[in-house]
SENU-22949 format. One record per residue (C-alpha): residue number from 1; residue in one letter; x, y, z. Coordinates in pm, whole numbers. Example, Ala and Ser with C-alpha at 12.3 -4.5 7.8 and 13.67 -1.06 7.14 Angstrom:
// SENU-22949
+-----+------+--------+--------+--------+
!  nr ! rest !      x !      y !      z !
+-----+------+--------+--------+--------+
!   1 !    A !   1230 !   -450 !    780 !
!   2 !    S !   1367 !   -106 !    714 !
+-----+------+--------+--------+--------+
//
This chain:
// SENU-22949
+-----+------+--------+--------+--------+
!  nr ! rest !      x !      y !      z !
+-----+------+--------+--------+--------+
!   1 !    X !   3348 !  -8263 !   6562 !
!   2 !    X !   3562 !  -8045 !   6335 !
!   3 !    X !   3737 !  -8235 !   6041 !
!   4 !    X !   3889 !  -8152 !   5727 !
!   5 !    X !   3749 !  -8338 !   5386 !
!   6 !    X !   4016 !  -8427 !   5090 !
!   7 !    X !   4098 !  -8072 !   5002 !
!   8 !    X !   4203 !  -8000 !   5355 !
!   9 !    X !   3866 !  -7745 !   5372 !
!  10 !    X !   3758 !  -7700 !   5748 !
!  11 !    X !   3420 !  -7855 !   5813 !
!  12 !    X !   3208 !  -7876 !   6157 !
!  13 !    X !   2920 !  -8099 !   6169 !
!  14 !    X !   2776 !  -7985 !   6527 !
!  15 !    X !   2558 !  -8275 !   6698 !
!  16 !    X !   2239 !  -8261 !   6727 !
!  17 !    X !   2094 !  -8081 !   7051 !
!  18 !    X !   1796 !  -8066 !   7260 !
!  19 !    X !   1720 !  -7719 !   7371 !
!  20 !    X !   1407 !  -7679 !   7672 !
!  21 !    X !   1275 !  -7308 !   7818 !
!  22 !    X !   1219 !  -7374 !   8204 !
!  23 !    X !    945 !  -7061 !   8273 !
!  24 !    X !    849 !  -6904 !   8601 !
!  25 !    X !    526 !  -6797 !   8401 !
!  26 !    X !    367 !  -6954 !   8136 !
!  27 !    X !    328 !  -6779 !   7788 !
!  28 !    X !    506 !  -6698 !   7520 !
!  29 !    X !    568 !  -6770 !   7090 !
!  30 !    X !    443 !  -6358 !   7074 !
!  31 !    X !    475 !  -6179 !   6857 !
!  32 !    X !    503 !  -6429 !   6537 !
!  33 !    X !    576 !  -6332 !   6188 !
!  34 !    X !    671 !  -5969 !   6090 !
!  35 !    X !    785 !  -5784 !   5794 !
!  36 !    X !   1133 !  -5602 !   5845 !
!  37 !    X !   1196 !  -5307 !   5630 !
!  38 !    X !   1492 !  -5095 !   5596 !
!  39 !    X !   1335 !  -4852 !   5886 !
!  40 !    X !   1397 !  -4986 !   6232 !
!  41 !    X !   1096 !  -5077 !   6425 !
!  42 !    X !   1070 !  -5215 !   6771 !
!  43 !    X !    916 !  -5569 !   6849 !
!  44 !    X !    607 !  -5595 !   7066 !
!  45 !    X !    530 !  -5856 !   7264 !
!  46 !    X !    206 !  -5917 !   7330 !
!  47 !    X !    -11 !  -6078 !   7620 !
!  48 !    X !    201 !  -6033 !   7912 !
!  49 !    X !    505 !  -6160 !   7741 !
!  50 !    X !    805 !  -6040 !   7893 !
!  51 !    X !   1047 !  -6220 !   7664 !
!  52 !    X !   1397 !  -6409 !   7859 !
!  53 !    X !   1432 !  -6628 !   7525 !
!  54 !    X !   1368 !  -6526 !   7202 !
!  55 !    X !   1425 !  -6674 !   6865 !
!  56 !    X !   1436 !  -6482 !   6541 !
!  57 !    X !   1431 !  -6636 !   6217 !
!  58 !    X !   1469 !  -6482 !   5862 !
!  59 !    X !   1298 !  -6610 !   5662 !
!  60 !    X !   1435 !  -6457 !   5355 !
!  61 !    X !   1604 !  -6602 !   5105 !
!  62 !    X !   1836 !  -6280 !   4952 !
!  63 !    X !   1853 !  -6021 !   5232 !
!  64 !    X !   2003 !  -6007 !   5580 !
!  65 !    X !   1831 !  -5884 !   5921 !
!  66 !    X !   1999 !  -5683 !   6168 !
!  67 !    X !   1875 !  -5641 !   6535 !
!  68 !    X !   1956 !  -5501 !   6840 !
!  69 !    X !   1813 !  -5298 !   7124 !
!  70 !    X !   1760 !  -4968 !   7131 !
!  71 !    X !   1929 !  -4710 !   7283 !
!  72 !    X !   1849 !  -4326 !   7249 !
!  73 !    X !   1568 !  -4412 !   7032 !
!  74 !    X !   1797 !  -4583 !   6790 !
!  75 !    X !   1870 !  -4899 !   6720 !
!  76 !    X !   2239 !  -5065 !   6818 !
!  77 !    X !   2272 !  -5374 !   6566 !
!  78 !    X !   2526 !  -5634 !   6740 !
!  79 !    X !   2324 !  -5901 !   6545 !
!  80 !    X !   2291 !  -5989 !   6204 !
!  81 !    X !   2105 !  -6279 !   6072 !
!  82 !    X !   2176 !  -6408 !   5717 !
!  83 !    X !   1899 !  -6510 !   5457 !
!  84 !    X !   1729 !  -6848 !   5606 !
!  85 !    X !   1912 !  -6860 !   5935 !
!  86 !    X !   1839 !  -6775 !   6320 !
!  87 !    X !   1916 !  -6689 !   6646 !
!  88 !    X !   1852 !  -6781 !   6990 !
!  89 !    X !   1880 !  -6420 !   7199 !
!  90 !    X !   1884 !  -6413 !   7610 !
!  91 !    X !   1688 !  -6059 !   7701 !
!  92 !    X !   1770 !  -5846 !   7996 !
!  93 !    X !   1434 !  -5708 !   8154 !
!  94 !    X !   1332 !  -5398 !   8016 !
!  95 !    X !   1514 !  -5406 !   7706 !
!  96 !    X !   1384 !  -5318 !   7386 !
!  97 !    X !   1434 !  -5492 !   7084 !
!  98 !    X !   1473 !  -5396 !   6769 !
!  99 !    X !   1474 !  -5489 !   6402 !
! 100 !    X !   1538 !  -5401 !   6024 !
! 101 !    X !   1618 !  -5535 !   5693 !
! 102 !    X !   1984 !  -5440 !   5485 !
! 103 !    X !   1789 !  -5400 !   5185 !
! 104 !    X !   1406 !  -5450 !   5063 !
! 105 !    X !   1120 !  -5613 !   5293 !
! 106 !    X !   1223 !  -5939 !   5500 !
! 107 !    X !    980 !  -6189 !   5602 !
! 108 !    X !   1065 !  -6309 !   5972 !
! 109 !    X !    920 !  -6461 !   6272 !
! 110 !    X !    961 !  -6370 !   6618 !
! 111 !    X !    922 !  -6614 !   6890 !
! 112 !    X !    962 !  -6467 !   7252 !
! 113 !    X !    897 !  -6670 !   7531 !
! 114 !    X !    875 !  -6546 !   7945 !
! 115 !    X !   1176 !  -6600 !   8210 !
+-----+------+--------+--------+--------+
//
């Protein structure tokens, strides 16, 4: 997969994949789209959603979005999502998660989906 082009620049062109949530209860794609300000705020998921697999998306196209769960009543950020990308998070029961913005208000979208 990885290559270099003419200039001898590193470049990875991953293959396409195929990615399918097995769930012991049905339910999930809660809570949806959200706006992410520079003040943390927790996600809530919503009818009976307790989230294994959730996918955040910013759908910015200037600012970052930093997430984590919270701890203390604070947020710690190990993630941080760059304008128009995502990630695919694994939850450990009980967890909260949080979100906020680096600068201004961030459009995203929230996807969690049960164990």
């Amino acid at each position: 997969f990885p290559s270099h082009d003419t200039n001898g620049n590193f470049k990875y062109d991953p293959p396409e994949f195929y990615s399918e949530i097995v769930q012991a209860t049905q339910g999930g794609e809660t809570p949806g789209f959200l706006s992410a300000t520079t003040t943390e705020a927790d996600v809530s998921f919503t009818g009976g959603v307790s989230p294994g697999r959730v996918l955040i998306i910013n759908l910015d196209s200037t600012n970052k979005l930093q997430y984590g769960p919270k701890s203390g009543g604070s947020m710690v950020a190990p993630g941080e999502i760059e304008p128009g990308d995502f990630d695919w998070i694994t939850m450990k029961t009980g967890t909260t998660l949080r979100y906020r913005s680096n600068t201004g208000t961030v459009s995203i979208m929230v996807l969690g989906f049960n164990k």
